[in-house]
N, C-alpha and C positions, 0 to 999 in steps of 0.2 A: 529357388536355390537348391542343388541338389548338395544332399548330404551324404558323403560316405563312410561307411563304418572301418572299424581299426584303421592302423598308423596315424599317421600325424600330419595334416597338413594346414596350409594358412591364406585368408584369400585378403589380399590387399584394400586400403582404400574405405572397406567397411569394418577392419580390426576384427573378424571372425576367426576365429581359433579352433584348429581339431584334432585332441590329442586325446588316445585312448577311448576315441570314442561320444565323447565331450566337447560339444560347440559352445563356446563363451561369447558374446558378444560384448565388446566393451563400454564402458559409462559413460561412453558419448551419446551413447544410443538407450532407450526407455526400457527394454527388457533385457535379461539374459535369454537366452536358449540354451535349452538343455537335452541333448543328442543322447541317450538311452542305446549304447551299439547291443546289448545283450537281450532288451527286449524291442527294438525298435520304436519304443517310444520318444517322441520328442514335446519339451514340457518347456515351461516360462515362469522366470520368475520378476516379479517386477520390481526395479533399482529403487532404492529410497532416492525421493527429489532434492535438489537443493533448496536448500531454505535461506535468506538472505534478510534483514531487519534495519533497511535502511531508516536512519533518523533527519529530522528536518526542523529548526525551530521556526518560531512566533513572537517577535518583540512585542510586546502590550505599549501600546500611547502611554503618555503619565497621565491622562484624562482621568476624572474620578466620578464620572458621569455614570448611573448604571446602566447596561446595555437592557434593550428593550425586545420582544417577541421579533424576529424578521431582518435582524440587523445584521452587519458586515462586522465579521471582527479581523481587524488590520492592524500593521505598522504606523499608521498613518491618516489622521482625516482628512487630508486633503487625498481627496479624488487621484490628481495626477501624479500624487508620491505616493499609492499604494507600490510594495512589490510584493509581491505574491512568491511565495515559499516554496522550494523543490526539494525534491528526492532524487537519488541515482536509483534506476533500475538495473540492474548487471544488462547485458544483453540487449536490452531496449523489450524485453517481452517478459513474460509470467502471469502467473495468479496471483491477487491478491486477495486474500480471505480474508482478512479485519485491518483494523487500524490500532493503532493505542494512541492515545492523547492526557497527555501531563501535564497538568501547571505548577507550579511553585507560590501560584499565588497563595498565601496563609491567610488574608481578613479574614476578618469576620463572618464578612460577603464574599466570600470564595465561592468556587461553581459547583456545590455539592449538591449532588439531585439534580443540575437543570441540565437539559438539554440540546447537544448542538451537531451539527449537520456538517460533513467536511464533503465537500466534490474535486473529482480529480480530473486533472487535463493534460494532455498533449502539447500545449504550448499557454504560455500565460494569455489568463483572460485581462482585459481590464474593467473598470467597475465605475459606474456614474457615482458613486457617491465615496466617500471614504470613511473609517472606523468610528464604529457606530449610527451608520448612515445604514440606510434601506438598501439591503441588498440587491443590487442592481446590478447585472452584468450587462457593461455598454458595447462592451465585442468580442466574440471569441465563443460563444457557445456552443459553435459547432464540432470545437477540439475537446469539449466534456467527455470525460471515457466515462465516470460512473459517480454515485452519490454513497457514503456511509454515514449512520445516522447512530448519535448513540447516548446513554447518561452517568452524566458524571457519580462516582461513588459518593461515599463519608468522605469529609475532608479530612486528611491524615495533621499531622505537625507538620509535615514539608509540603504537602500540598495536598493536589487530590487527579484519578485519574479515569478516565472513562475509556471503554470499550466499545470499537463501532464497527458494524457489520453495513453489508450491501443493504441499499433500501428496495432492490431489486435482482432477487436470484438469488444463490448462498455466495459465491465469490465475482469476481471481477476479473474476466481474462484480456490481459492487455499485447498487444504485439505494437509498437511503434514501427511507424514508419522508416524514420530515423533518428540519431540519439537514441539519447539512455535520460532523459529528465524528464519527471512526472509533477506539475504541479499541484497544487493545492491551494483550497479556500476554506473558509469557514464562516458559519451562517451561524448566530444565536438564535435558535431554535423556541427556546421558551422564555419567557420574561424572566428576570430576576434583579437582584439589588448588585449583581454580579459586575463589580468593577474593573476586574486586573489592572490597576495601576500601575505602570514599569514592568509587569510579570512577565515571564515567559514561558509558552506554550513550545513543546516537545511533540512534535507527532512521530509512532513508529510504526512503518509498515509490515503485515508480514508477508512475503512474497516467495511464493514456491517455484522454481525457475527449472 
């Protein structure tokens, strides 16, 4: 693109602007440019991204079974009534750098300290077994976009919540093919007395777009 110095002119299509001297490119686009007409420097600065924190819940079974190292935590035990939880991504594309996951569950045996594993997909998986069943994914593994793994805190009075990061790389770049809906699973990762009876699990993404 050639750049010329003084006056003011505009080139369509791309929203470049040059007035005084000073090319702007707009926030549609990842950087400014900046046209220096007095020393012919030309310099960049980069847009802050958007940030977007879509939420998704978890109905907990009324079961009062505790879940066990490797198990499927669902809506549901029976197999063919799981459904499997989504998110909206703006755009169908982004980064996502971590997760947050919240429960409400208060027992005694709430999920403080243990550990659980969320994967995310392109189109809902389904699963040979159902809540509390051995994690089993019976079709769909090929639309897995990534794994976050993480441990729950102290449990508070309202609940308790964990922090989950990529099990592999620092984030998770996603681009859909089509749509905007990402879903999610959750794996009990460590044994525990960990019930959630009725509770509900909140996951929140955060997704840089």
């Amino acid at each position: 693109m050639a750049v010329h110095q003084g006056g003011s002119s505009s080139i369509s299509g791309g929203s470049v602007t040059l007035s005084g001297g000073v090319v702007t490119v707009d926030s549609s686009t990842p950087v400014n440019v900046i046209a220096n007409a007095s020393t012919n420097i030309i310099g960049a600065t980069a847009l802050a991204p958007d940030i977007t924190n879509p939420t998704s819940t978890l109905q907990g079974t009324s079961a009062t079974t505790a879940y066990s190292a490797g198990q499927l935590v669902a809506n549901s035990s029976v197999a063919g009534s799981v459904t499997v939880p989504s998110f909206t991504m703006a755009g169908g594309g982004g980064v996502i750098t971590k997760l947050g996951l919240y429960t409400n569950d208060t027992a005694a045996s709430s999920w403080g300290g243990q550990t659980v594993q969320v994967d995310l997909w392109r189109a809902a998986p389904t699963f040979g077994n159902g809540d509390r069943g051995a994690y089993s994914v019976a079709s769909g593994m090929a639309n897995q976009i990534a794994s976050f793994s993480g441990t729950f805190g102290t449990k508070g009075a309202d609940g308790v919540v964990a922090m989950l990061v990529p099990n592999s790389g620092v984030y998770a770049t996603v681009k859909l093919a089509s749509g905007t809906t990402i879903y999610w699973s959750e794996l009990a990762v460590s044994g525990s007395g960990t019930t959630m009876a009725s509770a509900v699990q909140t996951l929140t993404a955060e997704i840089l777009g």
